[in-house]
C-alpha positions as CSV (number, residue, x, y, z in Angstrom):
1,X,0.0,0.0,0.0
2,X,1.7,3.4,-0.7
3,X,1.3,6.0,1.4
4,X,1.6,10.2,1.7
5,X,3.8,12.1,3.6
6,X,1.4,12.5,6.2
7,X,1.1,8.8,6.4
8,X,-2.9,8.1,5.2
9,X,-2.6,6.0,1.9
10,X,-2.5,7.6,-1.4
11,X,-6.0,6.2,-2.4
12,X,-8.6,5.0,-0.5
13,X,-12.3,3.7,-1.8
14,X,-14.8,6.5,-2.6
15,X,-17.7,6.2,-0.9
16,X,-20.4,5.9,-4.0
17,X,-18.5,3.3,-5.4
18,X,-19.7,0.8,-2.1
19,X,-22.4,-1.5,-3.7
20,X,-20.9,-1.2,-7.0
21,X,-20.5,-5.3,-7.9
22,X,-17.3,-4.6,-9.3
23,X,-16.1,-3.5,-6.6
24,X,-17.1,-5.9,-3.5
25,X,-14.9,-8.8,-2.2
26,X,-15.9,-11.5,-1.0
27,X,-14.3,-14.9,0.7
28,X,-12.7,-17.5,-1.2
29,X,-14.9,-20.0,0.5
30,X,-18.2,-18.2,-0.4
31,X,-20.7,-20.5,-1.9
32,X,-20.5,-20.3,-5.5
33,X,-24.6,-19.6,-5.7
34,X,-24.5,-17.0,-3.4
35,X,-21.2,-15.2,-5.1
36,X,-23.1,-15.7,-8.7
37,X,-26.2,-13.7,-7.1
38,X,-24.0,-10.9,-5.6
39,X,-22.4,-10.6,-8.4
40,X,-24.2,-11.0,-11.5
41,X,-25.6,-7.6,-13.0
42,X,-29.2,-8.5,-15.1
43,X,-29.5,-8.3,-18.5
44,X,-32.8,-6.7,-18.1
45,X,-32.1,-4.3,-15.7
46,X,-34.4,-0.6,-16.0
47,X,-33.5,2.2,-14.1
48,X,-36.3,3.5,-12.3
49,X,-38.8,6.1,-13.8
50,X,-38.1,8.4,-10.7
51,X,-34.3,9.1,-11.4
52,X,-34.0,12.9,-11.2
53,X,-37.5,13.7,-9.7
54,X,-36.7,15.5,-6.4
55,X,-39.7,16.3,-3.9
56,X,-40.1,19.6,-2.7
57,X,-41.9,19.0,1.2
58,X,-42.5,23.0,1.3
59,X,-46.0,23.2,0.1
60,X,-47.1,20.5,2.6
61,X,-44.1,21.8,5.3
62,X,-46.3,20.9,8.6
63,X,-48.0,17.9,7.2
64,X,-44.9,16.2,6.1
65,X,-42.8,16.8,9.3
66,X,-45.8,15.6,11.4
67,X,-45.7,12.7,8.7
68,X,-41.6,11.9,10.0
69,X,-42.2,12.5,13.5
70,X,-45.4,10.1,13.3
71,X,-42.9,7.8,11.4
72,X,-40.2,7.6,14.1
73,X,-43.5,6.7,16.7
74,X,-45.1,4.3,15.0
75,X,-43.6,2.7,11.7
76,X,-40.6,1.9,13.7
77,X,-41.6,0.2,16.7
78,X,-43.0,-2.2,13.7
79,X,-40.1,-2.0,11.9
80,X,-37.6,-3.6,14.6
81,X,-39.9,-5.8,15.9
82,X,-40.5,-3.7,19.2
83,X,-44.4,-4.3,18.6
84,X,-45.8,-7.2,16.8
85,X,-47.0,-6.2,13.2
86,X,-50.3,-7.7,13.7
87,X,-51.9,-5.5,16.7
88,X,-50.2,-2.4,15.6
89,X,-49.9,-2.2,12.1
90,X,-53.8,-0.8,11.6
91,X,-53.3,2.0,14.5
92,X,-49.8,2.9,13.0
93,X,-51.3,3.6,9.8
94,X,-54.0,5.5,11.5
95,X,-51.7,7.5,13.0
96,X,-49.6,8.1,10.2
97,X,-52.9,9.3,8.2
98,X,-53.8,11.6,11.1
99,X,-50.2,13.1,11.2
100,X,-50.7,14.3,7.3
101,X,-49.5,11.2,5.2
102,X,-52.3,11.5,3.0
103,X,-51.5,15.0,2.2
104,X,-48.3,14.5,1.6
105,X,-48.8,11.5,-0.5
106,X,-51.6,13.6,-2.7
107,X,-48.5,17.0,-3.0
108,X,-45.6,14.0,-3.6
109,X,-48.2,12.7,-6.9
110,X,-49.2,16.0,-7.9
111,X,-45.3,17.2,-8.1
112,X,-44.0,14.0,-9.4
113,X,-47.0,13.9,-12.6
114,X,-46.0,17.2,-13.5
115,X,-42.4,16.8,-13.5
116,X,-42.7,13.6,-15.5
117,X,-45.4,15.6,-17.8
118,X,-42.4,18.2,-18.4
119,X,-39.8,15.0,-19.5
């Protein structure tokens, strides 16, 4: 490994490149189905229809920070396992629709039709 003056190496692995196949290393004892599936790029791959839409939360500020705090609350707990799916899920989404979801939902369609109108 070469290294500067300062003694940090000379090159080190950018950070956009991680989860690039190309890239990751794995153990020579990997199974050989696993390493084909980790590292074989589809033929058929489509990038996604939202590549360079960017939402803009402004019009629907307080809905959509209600929306994240009410995420951290409820979604979560689910999430990890803190509280079972099935007697939480219905009041989590309840309380994600009474935090502003909806509305934020309905400003997220509106912006994203238009910009893909404009493409």
């Amino acid at each position: 490994m070469a290294f500067t003056d300062a003694g940090g190496p000379k090159y080190e692995l950018s950070t956009w490149l991680l989860g690039n196949v190309e890239m990751n290393r794995y153990a020579s004892t990997i199974d050989p189905g696993r390493l084909e599936r980790r590292t074989t790029v589809a033929d058929d791959a489509v990038n996604s229809v939202t590549i360079g839409f960017s939402f803009d939360p402004t019009p629907v500020a307080s809905a959509y920070a209600n929306s994240v705090a009410e995420l951290q609350t409820s979604i979560l707990p689910l999430m990890y396992g803190v509280v079972p799916y099935e007697s939480g899920f219905e009041s989590a989404i309840q309380n994600m629709k009474a935090a502003g979801l909806d509305t934020v939902v309905e400003e997220y369609k509106k912006q994203f039709e238009a910009w893909r109108a404009a493409q």
